[in-house]
N, C-alpha and C positions, 0 to 999 in steps of 0.2 A: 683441739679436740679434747675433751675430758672424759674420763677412765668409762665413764656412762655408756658414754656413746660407741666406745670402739667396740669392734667385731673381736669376739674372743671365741675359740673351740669350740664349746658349744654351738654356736652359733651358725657355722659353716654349713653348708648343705650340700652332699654330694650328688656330681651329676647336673650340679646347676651352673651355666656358662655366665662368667659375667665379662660384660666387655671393658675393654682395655684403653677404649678411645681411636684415633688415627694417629700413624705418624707418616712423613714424609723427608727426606732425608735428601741431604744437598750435597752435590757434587764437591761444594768443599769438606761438610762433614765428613764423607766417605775419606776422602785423602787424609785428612787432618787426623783421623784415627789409625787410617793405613800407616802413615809417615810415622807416625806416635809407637804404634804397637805390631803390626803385620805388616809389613813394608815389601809386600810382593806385587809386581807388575801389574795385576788386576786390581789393585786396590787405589793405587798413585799413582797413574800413569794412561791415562784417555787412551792414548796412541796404544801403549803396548800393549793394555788391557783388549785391543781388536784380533790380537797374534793367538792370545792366550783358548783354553777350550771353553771359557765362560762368554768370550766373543763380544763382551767391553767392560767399563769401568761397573765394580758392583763391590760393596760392603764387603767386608771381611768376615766372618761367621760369627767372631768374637764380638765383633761391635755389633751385630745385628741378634747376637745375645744378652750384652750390654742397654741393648736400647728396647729390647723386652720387658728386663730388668727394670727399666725407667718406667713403662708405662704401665708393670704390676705395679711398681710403687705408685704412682700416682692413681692408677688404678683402683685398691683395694687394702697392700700392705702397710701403705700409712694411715690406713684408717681401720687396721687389725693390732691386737695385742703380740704384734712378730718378736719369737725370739728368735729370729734366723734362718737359717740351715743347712745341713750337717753335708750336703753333697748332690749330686744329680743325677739320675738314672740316664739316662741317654740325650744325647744330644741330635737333631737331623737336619741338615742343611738340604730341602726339597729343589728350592728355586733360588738364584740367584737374586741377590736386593738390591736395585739399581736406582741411582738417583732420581730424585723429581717425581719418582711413582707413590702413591698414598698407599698405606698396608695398615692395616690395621687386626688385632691383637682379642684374645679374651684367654679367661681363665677358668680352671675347671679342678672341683676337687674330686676326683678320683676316686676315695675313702678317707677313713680316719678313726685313729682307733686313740687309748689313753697311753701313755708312758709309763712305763712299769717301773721306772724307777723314780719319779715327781709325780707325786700330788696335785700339782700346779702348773703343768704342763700333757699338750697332747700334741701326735704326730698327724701329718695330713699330707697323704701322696698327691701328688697336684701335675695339672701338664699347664702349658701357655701355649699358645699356637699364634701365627703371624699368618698372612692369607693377603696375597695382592687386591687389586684390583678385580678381578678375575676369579675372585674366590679360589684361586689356587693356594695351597698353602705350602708356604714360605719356606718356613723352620716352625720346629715347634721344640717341647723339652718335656720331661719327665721330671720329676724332684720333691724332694720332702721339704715340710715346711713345720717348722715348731712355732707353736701359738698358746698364749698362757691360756687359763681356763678362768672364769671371771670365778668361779666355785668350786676352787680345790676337793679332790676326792677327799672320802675319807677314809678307805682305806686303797691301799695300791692295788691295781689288777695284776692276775698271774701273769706270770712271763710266759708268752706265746710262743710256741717252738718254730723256730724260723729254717730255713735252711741254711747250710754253712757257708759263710761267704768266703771266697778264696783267699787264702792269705796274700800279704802283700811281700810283693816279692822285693826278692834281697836285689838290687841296683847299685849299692854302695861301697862293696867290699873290694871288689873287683877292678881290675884297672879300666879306664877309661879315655878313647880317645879327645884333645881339648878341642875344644869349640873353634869352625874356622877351619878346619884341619879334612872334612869327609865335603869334597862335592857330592849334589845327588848323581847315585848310582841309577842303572841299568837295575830294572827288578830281579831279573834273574842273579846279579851280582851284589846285591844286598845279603849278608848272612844274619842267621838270628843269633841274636846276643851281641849285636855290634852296641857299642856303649858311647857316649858322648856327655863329657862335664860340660856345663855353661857358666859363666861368670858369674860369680853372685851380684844379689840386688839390694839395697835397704831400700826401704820404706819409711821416707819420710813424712813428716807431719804434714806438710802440706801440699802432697801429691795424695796422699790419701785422701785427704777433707774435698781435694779439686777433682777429683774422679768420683767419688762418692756423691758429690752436687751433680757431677752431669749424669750419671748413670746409675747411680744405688744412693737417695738422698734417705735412707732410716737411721733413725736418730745416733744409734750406737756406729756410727761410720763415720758421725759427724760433731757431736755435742760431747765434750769430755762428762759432765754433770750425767747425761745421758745414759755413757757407755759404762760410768761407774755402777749404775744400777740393774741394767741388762744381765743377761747370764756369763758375757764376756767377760764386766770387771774392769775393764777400760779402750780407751779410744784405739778402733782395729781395723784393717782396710775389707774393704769389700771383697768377698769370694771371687767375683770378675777382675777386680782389678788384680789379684793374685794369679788367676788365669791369662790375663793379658799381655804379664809380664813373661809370664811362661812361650805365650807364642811369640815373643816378641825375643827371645833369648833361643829361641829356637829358627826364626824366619833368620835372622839377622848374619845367624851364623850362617846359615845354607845361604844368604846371597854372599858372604865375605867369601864362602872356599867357592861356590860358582864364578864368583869376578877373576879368581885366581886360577882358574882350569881355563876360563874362556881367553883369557889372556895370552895361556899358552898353545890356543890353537885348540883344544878339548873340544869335542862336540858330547853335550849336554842333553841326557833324556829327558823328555818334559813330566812335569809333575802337577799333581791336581785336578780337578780342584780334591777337597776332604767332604766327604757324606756328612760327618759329623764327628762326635766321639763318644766316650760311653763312662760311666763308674769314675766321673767326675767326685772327688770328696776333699774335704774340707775337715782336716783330723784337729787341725787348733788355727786356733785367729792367728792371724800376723800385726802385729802390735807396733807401735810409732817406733820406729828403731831398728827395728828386728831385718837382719841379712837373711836372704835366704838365698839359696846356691840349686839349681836344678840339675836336673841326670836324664837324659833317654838311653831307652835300651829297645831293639827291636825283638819282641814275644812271639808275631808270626806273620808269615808269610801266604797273602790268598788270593789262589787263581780263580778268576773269572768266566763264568762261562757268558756273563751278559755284553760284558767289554773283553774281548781277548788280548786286545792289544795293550792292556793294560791289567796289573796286578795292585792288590791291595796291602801298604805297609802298615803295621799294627805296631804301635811304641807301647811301653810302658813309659810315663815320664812322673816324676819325685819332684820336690819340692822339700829341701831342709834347712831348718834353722839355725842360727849359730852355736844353739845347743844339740843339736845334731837329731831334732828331734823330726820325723816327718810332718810337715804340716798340709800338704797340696799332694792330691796321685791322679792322677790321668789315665784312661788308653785312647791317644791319637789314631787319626788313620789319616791316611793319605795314598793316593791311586799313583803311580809310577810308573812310565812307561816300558814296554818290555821290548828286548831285542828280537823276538821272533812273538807272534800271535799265539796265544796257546789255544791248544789243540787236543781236547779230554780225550780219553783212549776211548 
């Protein structure tokens, strides 16, 4: 595609949906991603997936965020001037993604305004949405998107007074239980501020380049020549796939200390599925090499008036580099079962 052709900032027109194509998704994909990155009963497992509340085998949130991801790219983003971006407003897991069903996707700019601090760059809130068969819809997302401008301003716009975003909270200082070590709790026996270190991860060169082919194929995830000239500066893995590894350092651990409570006779509250999550961001690339080491912390605790029998946990989770710098923040949720129904006064 030549510089001509592609869709640059200007160009975008808000409120207009463009489609994203169909995708359909194979019972082995599902597992092959499950086993890889989210290795919980509903995602690998036919049989146990019928016990669990999602009631059989279906995608993982992440992979069916992932495969979004694929079909904006082929969609629209490799045929726009993308320089990325910077994080995700919200995430919604609506309906369950089950194999062998066709879903199909589109995309939607929102607004968009100029970046106050590049000439050459502008921002564009943007949602994607997934929709069965059935026109129900799936999952969908929220997120910024930066795209160059084919004609640099000339001169910069004011800076637009935004409201304050919450700072990020300190996760690091404090001690922290290790990974493997907390089966899930009972909702009411969760306390907030409970903390949890995970193993760190590198990222190598050619897990990045292999995930980036099946799920984020834009150039700077993929072409060193590429990512030297992008706003990154060099070859860096996909926001998803940094997200991946997060759930996958998170599940991994909650099935290690669940094997070891069920072992000893423990009866285990059930957990899940997650609506979604929110203030997904992305503070720097993760670059060929680069360790990073994850943290959750439970921020709150919320009773249900719609599901009683269940409560919602809310994490903070972190994401840092071997220079200690943050690159990845989260707030997870996940539904938990409670030992009595709650009962609003």
């Amino acid at each position: 595609m030549t510089e001509q052709s592609l869709i640059y900032h200007e160009d975008l027109q808000p409120d207009h949906n463009i489609a994203l194509g169909e995708r359909t998704l194979s019972k082995a994909e599902i597992i092959t991603f499950g086993r890889s990155y989210d290795p919980q009963p509903m995602h690998i497992d036919e049989e146990a997936a019928k016990a669990t509340l999602v009631g059989g085998l279906c995608a993982s949130g992440f992979h069916t965020c992932a495969v979004m991801m694929r079909m904006a790219c082929d969609g629209i983003l490799n045929r726009m001037a993308s320089l990325g971006s910077p994080g995700v407003e919200e995430v919604l897991w609506k309906k369950p993604v089950r194999p062998d069903e066709p879903y199909h996707a589109r995309y939607r700019v929102l607004e968009k305004r100029d970046l106050a601090s590049r000439r050459d760059v502008g921002l564009s809130r943007i949602t994607v949405e997934l929709f069965n068969s059935k026109e129900e819809l799936a999952a969908s997302w929220i997120s910024i998107q930066m795209t160059r401008r084919r004609s640099p301003l000339e001169t910069l716009p004011e800076r637009q007074s935004a409201s304050p975003r919450t700072p990020l909270a300190d996760i690091w200082s404090g001690p922290a239980e290790a990974a493997g070590s907390l089966p899930d709790g009972y909702f009411e026996d969760r306390q907030i501020g409970e903390t949890v270190a995970y193993p760190p991860h590198t990222f190598e060169r050619g897990a990045i380049i292999d995930f980036a082919r099946q799920f984020d194929p834009q150039p700077f995830h993929l072409d060193d020549e590429a990512a030297k000239a992008s706003l990154f500066g060099a070859l860096c893995a996909s926001g998803w796939h940094t997200a991946a590894i997060f759930i996958r350092s998170i599940v991994s651990a909650r099935m290690q200390a669940n094997a070891a409570a069920r072992a000893n006779g423990i009866r285990l509250p059930a957990y899940g599925p997650s609506p979604g999550f929110r203030d997904l961001r992305w503070f720097k690339p993760v670059f060929v090499g680069d360790t990073v080491e994850f943290r959750s912390r439970i921020s709150r605790k919320v009773d249900l008036k719609s599901r009683p029998e269940r409560g919602l946990i809310v994490n903070d989770v972190q994401g840092r580099n071997q220079k200690g710098e943050v690159v990845f923040a989260i707030t997870s949720q996940i539904l938990a079962e409670r030992h009595t129904p709650y009962r609003p006064a």
